[in-house]
Every structure is written in C-alpha cells, then in structure tokens.
C-alpha positions as CSV (number, residue, x, y, z in Angstrom):
1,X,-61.8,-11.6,13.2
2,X,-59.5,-13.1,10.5
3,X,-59.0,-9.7,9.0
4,X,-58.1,-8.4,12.3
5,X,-55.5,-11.3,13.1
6,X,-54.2,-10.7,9.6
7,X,-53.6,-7.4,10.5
8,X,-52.1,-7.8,13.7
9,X,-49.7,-10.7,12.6
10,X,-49.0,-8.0,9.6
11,X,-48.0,-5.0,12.3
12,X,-46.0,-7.5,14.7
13,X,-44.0,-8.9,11.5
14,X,-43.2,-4.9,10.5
15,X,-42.6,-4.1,13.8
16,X,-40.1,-7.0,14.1
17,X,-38.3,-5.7,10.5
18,X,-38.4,-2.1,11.7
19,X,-36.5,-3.3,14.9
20,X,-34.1,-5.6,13.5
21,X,-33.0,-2.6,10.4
22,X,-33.0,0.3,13.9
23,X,-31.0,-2.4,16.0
24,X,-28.5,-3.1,13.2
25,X,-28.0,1.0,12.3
26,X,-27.4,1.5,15.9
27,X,-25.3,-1.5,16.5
28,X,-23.0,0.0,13.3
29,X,-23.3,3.7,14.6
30,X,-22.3,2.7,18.6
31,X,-19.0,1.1,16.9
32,X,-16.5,3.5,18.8
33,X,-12.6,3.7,18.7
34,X,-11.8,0.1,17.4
35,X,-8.3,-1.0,17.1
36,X,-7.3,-0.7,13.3
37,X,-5.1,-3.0,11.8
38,X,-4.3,-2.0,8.1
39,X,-2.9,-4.6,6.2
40,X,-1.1,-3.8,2.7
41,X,-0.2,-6.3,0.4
42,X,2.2,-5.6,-2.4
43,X,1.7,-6.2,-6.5
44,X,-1.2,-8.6,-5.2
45,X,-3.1,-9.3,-8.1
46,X,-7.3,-9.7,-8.9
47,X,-6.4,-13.5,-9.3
48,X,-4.4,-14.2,-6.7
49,X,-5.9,-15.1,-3.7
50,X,-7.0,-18.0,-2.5
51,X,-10.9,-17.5,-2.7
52,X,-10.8,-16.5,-6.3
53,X,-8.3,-18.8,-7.3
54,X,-8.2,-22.5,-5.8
55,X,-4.4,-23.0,-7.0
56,X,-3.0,-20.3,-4.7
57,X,-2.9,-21.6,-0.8
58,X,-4.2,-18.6,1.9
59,X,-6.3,-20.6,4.2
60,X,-5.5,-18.0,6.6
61,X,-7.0,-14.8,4.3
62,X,-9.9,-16.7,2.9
63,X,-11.1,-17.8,6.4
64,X,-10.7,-13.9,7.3
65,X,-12.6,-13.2,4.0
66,X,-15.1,-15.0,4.2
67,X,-16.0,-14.3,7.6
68,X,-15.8,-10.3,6.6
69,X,-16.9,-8.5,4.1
70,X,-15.3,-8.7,0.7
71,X,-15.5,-5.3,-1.7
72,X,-16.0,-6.4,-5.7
73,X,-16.3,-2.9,-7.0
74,X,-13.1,-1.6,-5.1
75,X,-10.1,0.8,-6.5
76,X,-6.8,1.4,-6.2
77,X,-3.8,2.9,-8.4
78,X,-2.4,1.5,-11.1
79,X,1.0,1.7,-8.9
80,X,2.4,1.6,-5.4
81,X,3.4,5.0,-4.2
82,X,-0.4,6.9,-5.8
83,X,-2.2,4.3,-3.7
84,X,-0.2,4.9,-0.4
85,X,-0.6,8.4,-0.8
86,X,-4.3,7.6,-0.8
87,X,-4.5,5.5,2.2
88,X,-2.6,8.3,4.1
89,X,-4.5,11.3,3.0
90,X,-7.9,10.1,1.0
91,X,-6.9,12.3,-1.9
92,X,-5.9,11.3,-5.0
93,X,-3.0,11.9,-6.6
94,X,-3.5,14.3,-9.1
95,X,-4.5,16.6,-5.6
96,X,-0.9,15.7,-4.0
97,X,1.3,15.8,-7.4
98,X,1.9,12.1,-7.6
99,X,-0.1,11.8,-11.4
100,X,2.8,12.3,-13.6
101,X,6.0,10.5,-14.9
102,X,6.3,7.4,-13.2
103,X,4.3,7.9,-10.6
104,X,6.0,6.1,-8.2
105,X,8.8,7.4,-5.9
106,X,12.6,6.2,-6.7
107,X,15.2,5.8,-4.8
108,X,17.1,8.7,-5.5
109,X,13.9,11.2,-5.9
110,X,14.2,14.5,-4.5
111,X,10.5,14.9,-3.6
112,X,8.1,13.2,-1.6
113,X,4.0,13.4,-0.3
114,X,4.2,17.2,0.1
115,X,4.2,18.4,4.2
116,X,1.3,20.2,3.6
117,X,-1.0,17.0,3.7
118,X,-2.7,15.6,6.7
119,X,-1.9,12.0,7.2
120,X,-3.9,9.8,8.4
121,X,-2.1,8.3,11.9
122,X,-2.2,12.5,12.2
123,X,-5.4,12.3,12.9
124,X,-5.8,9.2,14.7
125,X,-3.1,10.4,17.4
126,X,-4.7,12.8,18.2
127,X,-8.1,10.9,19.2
128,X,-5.7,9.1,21.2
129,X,-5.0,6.0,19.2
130,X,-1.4,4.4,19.3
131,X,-0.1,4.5,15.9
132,X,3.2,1.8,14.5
133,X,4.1,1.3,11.3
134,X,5.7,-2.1,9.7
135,X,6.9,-2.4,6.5
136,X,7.1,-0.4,3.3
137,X,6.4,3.4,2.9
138,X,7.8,4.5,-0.8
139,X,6.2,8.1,0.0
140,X,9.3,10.1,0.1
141,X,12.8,9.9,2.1
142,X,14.7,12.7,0.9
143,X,14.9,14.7,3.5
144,X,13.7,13.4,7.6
145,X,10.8,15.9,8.1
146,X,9.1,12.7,4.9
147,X,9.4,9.9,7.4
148,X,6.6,7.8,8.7
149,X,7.8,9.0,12.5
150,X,7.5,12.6,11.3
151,X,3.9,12.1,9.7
152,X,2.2,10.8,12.5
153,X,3.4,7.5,13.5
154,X,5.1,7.0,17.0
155,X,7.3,3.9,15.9
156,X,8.5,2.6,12.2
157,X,10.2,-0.5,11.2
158,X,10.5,-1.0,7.6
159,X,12.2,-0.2,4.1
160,X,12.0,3.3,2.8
161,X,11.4,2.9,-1.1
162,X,10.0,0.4,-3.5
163,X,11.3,-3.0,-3.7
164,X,14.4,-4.9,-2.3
165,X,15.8,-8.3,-1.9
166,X,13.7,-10.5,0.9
167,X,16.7,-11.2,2.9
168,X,19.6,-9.1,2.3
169,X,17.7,-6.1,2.3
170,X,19.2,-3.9,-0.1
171,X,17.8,-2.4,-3.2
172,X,20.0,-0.7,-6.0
173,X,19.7,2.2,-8.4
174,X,21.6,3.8,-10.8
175,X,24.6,2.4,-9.6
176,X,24.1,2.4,-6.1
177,X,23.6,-0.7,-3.9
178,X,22.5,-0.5,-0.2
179,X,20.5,-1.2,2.6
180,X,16.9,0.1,2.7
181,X,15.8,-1.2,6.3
182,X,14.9,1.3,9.1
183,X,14.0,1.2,13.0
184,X,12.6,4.7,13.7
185,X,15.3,6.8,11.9
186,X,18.3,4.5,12.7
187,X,19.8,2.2,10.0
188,X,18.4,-1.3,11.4
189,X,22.0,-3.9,10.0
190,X,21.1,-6.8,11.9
191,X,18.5,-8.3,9.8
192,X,20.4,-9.8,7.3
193,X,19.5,-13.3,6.4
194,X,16.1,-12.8,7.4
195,X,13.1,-13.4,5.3
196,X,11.1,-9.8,5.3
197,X,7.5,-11.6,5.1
198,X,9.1,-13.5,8.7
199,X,10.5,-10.5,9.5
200,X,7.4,-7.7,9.6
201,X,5.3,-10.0,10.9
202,X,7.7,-10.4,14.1
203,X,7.6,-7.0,14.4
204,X,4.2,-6.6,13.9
205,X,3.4,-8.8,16.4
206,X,5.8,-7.4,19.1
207,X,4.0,-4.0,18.6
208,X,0.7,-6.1,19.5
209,X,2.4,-8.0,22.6
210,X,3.8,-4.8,23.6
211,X,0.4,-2.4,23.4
212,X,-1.3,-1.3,26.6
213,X,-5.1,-2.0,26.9
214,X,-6.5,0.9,27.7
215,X,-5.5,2.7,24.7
216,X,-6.4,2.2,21.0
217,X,-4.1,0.8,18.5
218,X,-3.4,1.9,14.9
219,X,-1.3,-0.3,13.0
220,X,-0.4,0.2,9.2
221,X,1.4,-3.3,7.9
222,X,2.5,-3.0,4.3
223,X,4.6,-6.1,3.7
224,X,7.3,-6.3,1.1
225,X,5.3,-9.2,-0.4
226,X,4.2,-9.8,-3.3
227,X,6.4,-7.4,-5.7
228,X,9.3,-8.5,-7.5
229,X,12.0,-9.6,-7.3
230,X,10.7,-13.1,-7.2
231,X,12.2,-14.6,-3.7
232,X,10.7,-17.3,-1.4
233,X,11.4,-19.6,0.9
234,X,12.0,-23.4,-0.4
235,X,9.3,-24.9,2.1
236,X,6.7,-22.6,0.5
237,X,7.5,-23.3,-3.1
238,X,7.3,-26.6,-2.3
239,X,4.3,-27.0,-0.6
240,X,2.9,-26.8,-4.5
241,X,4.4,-29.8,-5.5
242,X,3.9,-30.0,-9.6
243,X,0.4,-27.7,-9.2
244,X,2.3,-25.0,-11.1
245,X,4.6,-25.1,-14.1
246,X,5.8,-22.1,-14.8
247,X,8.5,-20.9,-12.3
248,X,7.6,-17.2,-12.2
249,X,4.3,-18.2,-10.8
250,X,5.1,-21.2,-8.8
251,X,7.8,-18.6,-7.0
252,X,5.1,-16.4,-6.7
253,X,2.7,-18.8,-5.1
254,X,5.2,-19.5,-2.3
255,X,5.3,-15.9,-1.6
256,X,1.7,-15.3,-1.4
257,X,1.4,-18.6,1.2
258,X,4.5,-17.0,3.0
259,X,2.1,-13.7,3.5
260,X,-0.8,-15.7,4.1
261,X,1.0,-17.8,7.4
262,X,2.5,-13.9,8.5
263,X,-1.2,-12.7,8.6
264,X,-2.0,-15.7,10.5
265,X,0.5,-14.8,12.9
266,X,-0.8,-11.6,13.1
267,X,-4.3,-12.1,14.2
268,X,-3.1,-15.2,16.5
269,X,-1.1,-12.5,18.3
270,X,-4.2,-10.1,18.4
271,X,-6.1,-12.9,19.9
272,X,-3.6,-13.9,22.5
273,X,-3.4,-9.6,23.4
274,X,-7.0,-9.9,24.1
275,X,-7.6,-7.1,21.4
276,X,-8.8,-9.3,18.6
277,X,-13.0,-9.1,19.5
278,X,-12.3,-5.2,18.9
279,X,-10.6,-4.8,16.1
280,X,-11.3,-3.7,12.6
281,X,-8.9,-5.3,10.3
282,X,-8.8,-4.2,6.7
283,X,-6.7,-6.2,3.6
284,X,-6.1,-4.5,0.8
285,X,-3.6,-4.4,-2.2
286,X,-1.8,-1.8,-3.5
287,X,-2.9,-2.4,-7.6
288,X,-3.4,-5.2,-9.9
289,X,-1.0,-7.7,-10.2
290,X,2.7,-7.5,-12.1
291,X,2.1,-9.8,-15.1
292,X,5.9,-9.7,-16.0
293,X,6.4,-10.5,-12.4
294,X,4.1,-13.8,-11.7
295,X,0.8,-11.8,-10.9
296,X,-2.3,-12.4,-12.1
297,X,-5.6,-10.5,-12.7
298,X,-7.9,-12.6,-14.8
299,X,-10.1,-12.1,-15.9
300,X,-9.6,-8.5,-15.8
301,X,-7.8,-6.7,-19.0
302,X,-4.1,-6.0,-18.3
303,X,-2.3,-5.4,-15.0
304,X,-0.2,-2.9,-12.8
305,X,0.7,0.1,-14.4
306,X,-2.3,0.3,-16.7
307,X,-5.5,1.8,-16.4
308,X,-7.3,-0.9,-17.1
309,X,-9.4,-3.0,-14.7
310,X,-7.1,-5.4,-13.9
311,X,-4.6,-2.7,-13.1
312,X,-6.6,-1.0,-10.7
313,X,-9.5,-3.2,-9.8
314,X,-8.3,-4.0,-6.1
315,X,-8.1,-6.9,-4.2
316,X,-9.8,-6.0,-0.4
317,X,-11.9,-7.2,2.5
318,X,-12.4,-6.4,6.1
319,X,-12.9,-8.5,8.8
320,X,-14.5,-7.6,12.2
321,X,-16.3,-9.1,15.0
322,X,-18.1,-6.1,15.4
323,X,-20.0,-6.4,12.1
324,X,-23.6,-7.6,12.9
325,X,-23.6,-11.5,12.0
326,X,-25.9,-10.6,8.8
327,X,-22.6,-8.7,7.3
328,X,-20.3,-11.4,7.9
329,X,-19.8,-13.5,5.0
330,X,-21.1,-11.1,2.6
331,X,-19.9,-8.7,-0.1
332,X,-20.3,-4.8,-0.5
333,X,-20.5,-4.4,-4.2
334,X,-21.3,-0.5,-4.9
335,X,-17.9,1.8,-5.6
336,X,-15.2,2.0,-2.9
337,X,-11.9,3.6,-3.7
338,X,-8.5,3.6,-1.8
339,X,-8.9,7.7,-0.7
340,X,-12.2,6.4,1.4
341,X,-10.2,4.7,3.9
342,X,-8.9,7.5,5.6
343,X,-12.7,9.2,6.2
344,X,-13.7,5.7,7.2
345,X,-11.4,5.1,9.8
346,X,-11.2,8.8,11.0
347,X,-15.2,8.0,11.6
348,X,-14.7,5.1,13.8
349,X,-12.1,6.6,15.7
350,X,-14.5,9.5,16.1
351,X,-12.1,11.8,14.8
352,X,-13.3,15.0,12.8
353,X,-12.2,15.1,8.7
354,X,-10.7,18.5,9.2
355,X,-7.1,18.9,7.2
356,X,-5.2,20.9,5.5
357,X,-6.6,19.6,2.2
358,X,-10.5,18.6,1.4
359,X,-10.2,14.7,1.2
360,X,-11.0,13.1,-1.9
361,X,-12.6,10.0,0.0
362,X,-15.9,9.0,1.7
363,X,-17.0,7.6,4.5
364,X,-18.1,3.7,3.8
365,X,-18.4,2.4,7.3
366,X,-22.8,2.1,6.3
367,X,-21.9,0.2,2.8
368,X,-19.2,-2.2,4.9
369,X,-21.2,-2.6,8.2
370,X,-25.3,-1.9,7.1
371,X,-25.0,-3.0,3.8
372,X,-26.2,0.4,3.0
373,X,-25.5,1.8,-1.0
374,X,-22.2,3.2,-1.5
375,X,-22.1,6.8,-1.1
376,X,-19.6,7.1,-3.8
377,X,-21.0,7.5,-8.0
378,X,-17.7,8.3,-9.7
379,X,-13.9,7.4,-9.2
380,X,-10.9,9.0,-10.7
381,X,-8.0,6.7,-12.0
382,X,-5.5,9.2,-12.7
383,X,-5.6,12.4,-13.9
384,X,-2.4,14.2,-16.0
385,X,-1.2,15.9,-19.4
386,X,-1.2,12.4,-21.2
387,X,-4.8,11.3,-20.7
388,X,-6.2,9.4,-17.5
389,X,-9.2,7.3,-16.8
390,X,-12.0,8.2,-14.9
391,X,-15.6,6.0,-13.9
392,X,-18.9,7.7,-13.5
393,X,-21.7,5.2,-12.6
394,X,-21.2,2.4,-14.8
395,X,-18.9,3.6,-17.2
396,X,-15.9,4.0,-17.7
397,X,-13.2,6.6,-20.0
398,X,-9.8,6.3,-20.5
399,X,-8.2,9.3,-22.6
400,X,-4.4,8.3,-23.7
401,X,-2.7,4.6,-24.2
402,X,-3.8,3.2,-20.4
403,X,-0.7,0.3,-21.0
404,X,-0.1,-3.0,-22.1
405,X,-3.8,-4.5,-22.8
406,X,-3.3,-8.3,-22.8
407,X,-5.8,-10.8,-20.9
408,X,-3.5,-13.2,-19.5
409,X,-5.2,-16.8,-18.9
410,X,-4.4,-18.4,-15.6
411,X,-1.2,-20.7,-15.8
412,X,-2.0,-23.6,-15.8
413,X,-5.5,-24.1,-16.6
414,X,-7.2,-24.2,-20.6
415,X,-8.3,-20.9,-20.7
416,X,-8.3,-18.7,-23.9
417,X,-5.3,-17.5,-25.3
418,X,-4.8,-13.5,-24.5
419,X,-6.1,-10.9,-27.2
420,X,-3.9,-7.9,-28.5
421,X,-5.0,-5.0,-30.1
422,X,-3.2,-1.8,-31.5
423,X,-2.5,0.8,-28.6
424,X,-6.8,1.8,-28.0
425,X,-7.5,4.8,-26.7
426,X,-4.8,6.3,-27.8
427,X,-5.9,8.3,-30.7
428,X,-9.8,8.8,-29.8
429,X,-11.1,7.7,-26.3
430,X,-12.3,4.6,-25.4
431,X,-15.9,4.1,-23.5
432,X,-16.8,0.6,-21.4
433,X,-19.6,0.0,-19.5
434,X,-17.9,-1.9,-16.7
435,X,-21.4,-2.9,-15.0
436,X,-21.9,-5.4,-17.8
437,X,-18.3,-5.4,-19.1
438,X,-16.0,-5.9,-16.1
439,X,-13.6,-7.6,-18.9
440,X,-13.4,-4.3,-21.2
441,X,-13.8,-6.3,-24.5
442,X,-16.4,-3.6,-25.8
443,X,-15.5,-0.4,-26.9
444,X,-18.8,1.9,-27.3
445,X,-17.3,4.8,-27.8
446,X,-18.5,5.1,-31.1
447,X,-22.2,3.9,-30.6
448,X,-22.8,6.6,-27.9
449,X,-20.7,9.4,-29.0
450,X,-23.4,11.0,-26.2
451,X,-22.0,9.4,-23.5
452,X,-18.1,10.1,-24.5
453,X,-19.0,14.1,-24.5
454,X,-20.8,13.8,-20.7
455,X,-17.9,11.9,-19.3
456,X,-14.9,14.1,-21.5
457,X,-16.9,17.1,-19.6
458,X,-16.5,15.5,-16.3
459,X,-12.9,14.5,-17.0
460,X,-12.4,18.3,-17.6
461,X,-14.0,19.6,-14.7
462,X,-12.1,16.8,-12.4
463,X,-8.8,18.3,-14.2
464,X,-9.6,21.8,-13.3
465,X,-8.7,21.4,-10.0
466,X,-5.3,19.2,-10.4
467,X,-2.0,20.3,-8.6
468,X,1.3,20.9,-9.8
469,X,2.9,17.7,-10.5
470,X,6.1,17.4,-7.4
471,X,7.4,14.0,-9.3
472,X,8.8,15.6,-12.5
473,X,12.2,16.5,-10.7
474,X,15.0,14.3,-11.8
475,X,17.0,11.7,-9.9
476,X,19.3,13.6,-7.4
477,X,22.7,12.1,-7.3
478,X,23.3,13.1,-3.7
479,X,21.6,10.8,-2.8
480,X,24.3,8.1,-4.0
481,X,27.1,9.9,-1.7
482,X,24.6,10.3,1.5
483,X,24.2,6.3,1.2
484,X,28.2,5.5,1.2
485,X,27.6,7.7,4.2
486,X,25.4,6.4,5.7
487,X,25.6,2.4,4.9
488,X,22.0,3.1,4.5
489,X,19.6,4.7,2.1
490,X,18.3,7.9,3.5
491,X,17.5,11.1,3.5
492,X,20.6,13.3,1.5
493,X,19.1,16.9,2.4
C-alpha cells in the first residue's frame, strides 16, 4: 500500500508539472494582437542603466526591468541607422546595403533603406494595428517616398537624421545648419526651446490619449536621448550632486534620468488609457555606448562603432503583464538579435512573415514568454569588403580592425586601468569564446586554428549572399540648397 501511495502521489505531482508547462505554453500561444510599444534609446551603453550600474538614476526602467524580462545575450549594430534598419525589416544590413562606409545615414546622403523592403508597421497595418511614430528615424530622407508616413506609419513626429541639439533642433553638415524636426511631412518650427526627451514623450503620450480602444496600437518611440551632443537639463544634472566627477558623464547621467522620467510618463499615460494590462513594451538600445561621448560599456571591450562586445552587446528588456508571473523578473539568456523583433511582433499581431525579402530574424516570443531555448545559434555583426564579425554558438570571429579596443573602467569607481593593444585582428583573425570570455581578453585563434577555418567558412557562405552596398554614394550637395528652401532639412529629389 505504501508503494501504491508512492505511486499515486508520484502521478498526481507529474500530472500537476505537465499542467502547469501545457497551461503556461497556451497562456503564451493565446497572447493575441497586444498593443506594442517599441522604445529606442539612443548611444545607450552596456553600463548605463540603472540596474547594472547603481550611480546612474532610472527608477522608472529598472522597476520596468525587473518586472519583465531582461535579454543578456542580446545584439545590435555597432551604429544607429544598421540597427533601425533591423528593427524595421529583421534583415541585416549587409541584405539592405547598409554594411559599408560609414554605415550610418548623413545628412546630405542621397540613399536610404531601399523601397523594395517590407517594413515592419507595413505589416502590422494591415492586421489592423494603428501605427505612430515619435522621434528619430536616420533611414533615409532624400527623396518623400523614404519617410516614416510612406513606409507604413499613419502619423510621424520626429527628426529625420542622426543627431541635433535638444532644444533648438537643428543639426549641421558640411556647412549647412538647419532644422531637422517634422510633423507628418510638414516642417514642425514651433518647438524651439523645448527639451526633445520633454518633447517626444508629449507627443508620445498624446498619441496614447488620443487612440481608440477597439483597435490595436503600434507605437515606435526612438528618443533623441542618449547620443551626443552632450545637453541636459540643470535639474537632472543636479540631482547627482558630487556622485560624478567627470562632466562628460555627469552630463550624461542627467540625460539618461531625463529619459528614464519620459518613459515614466509614457506608461503612466498607458495606464490612465486603460491600455497598459495589454501591452507588450520592449526597451532596447540602438548599440553600445559612445565612450568619447560619456557612454559606458564595462565591462565589455570597446564601444559604438566597433565590433566588439561592448559595441554591439545591447542593452534590452520587455515588460508585459501578459507574461505568466514565473517570467516576470527573470532573464532570457540564449542569442537574440535586433532583426528578430520584427518576426516577433509580426507573430503576436498574428500577421504572416511574408515580404518582399526573406527576413534575417526569428521569432523569440517562446525564449521571452516560456522561457523556451532561443531558436537562434549564430548572429552576424556586419558583413563587408574590410572584414566583419560574425558569432556561431559560443564563439566569436572578427576579420579586419573591429575599432578602438580599450576597456574603459567606470568613472568614478577603482577599477583597472584600460588595456591597449596594437590594431588585433587586423592582420590574421581573431577567435573568442564569448560563453566564458564575455570581456574578449583571450585571443585563441592560434590554439584552435580548427575552429578559425569552420567559422572563416561560415563567414564566407554568410557573404555569398550580401547585396550591393546603396551607402557608398557621396554627399549630394542639393541637399544644402533644398534646406535654404525649405527652412527645413528634407528631401532635395
């Protein structure tokens, strides 16, 4: 009889396991046409957030954090426009011509995110979501048919290019100084004197007040914070008192707490909508932190614009009271990249992945809401005729100089000093196995030469199916005269 009651309390407890696992699958599965709020921060570095690093003040994105589900193993690029392109088409950008030169998108660029490409608010219109847009694009202007209201989204508020000053507005190059600040197509002039972090999250928030119930809402909020140049308002930088020494960084720490109160805002006014208990809202950066510019990514190797994990290691959680209460306050540690948004949020809105293009990226929704193994094994940094970086399980190769390869200590705290070396990589390629060397401080290239030759094959057969590089064309100057035009940077063809 003891055997027997063994056995039965045995079948009830696998019985009671079996349920729970079924129940949480189909809780995750019966998810259905969320609202999505994407949330972009800018030049937002590995160290600088308030959960990794106590100095920095973001009450409002740890709480957030650490009621979601944070992503340690995530990617980005190494620069802003590559991983915008991702997040709007889930390919990378050596499929959309964005690998070469400086990868990012200037001012007076005659090319943008060719037409050809399915965005993603595309997609999401048509499964009936509502789709706005705050904030900062930097994925083409030159000509109308490249902006965000002609790719998908029904209403834009925001700055077309790459950086600007906070209040005025107006960014410069080559020369040419002007305003950068759009409503729809129309030159918005009234903002002047406002602080863009205040700003964006206004309008943000209007979009919220302003959204009907009954339909889903998509909206992508890329705020001008934290990229250069260095701006904040006094009451932020002064809420660190003597905390931080060096300017650069104190500056930047009043930026980040800016953000941090504008997502605040943001979910308040999602709250007071009623729209908040159904909504799936993701925080990401767009690459590792500017170390010339007050970011900081220790204690990663190196920064934004380099290949190396502290370039495009990502920060990135997402919060949701739809996750099943065993997910919240945990962490999804296997590979995520930036190009597996789009299939993830195409699967919630129970949209089909059919475009013009295959998609690079996955679908992630099990890993984020089951806890379920990612579904990806390899990620490709970039891809062009200089070299690139790629990762395959646990390693890692980078082919060509990935950039300036300093570990920068925290300000402020006794850490060690950062390490230098002569240009690696840049005459034979470099091997790390990230798994058990996140910092990159071993080079085993030459120990497994066996290893190099698998993932130089797979860097090969990745490269065979690059496109054309549209970012090689040079600066247009047209687009000088259209702004004098204009009073307003746009499109000049």
């Amino acid at each position: 009889s003891l055997q027997r009651a063994m056995a039965s309390h045995y079948i009830s407890c696998t019985i009671a396991i079996l349920a729970i696992v079924v129940s949480r699958a189909l809780y995750c599965t019966a998810v259905n046409q969320p609202h999505i709020v994407f949330v972009v921060a800018d030049d937002l570095g590995w160290n600088d957030i308030g959960y990794k690093d106590t100095q920095i003040q973001t009450p409002n994105l740890d709480k957030l954090a650490k009621g979601g589900v944070t992503l340690s193993s995530y990617y980005v690029h190494q620069v802003c426009s590559p991983s915008r392109a991702a997040f709007m088409t889930g390919r990378y950008p050596y499929h959309v011509g964005l690998q070469s030169g400086s990868q990012y998108i200037p001012l007076t660029a005659p090319y943008g995110v060719p037409l050809d490409e399915t965005f993603l608010p595309e997609k999401l219109k048509k499964s009936g979501y509502a789709t706005h847009m705050v904030g900062k694009w930097h994925l083409g202007f030159f000509k109308e048919d490249y902006f965000p209201v002609n790719r998908g989204f029904d209403s834009y508020f925001g700055y077309l290019a790459g950086a600007e000053d906070y209040w005025k507005h107006s960014s410069c190059h080559g020369g040419c100084c002007g305003l950068d600040l759009r409503n729809n197509t129309t030159p918005a002039k009234e903002y002047n004197g406002t602080y863009s972090t205040y700003l964006f999250a206004g309008e943000a928030a209007r979009v919220i007040r302003q959204h009907p119930h009954n339909k889903p809402l998509f909206l992508y909020l890329a705020f001008q914070s934290v990229h250069a140049p260095l701006q904040a308002p006094g009451a932020y930088i002064a809420r660190y008192g003597n905390k931080i020494s060096t300017k650069s960084r104190l500056t930047f720490a009043g930026m980040i707490s800016a953000m941090d109160d504008a997502v605040g805002n943001v979910t308040t006014a999602l709250q007071a909508a009623g729209l908040w208990d159904n909504t799936v809202f993701v925080f990401t950066t767009d690459n590792g932190g500017n170390l010339h510019a007050g970011g900081n990514n220790w204690p990663l190797r190196g920064g934004k614009f380099t290949y190396w994990e502290g370039g495009v290691r990502g920060v990135s959680f997402v919060h949701s009271k739809l996750f099943p209460s065993s997910r919240q306050g945990s962490s999804a540690d296997g590979l995520m990249h930036a190009v597996d948004w789009m299939p993830t949020l195409l699967r919630l809105a129970g949209a089909d992945n059919q475009t013009n293009n295959p998609m690079d990226g996955m679908d992630m929704w099990e890993m984020l809401c089951n806890g379920a193994p990612s579904n990806r094994t390899s990620v490709v940094h970039n891809i062009n005729h200089k070299g690139g970086a790629i990762r395959v399980g646990d390693y890692k190769l980078l082919i060509g100089y990935p950039g300036t390869d300093d570990w920068i200590p925290r300000p402020n705290v006794s850490q060690p000093l950062s390490y230098k070396t002569d240009k690696p990589c840049s005459k034979t390629p470099c091997l790390f196995n990230i798994a058990e060397d996140p910092q990159e401080r071993n080079d085993l290239a030459t120990e497994t030469p066996e290893m190099v030759a698998r993932l130089v094959a797979e860097f090969r057969k990745f490269n065979s199916t690059a496109h054309l590089p549209v970012n090689l064309a040079a600066d247009d100057k047209d687009a000088c005269s259209a702004l004098h035009k204009q009073g307003a940077w746009g499109p000049w063809q």
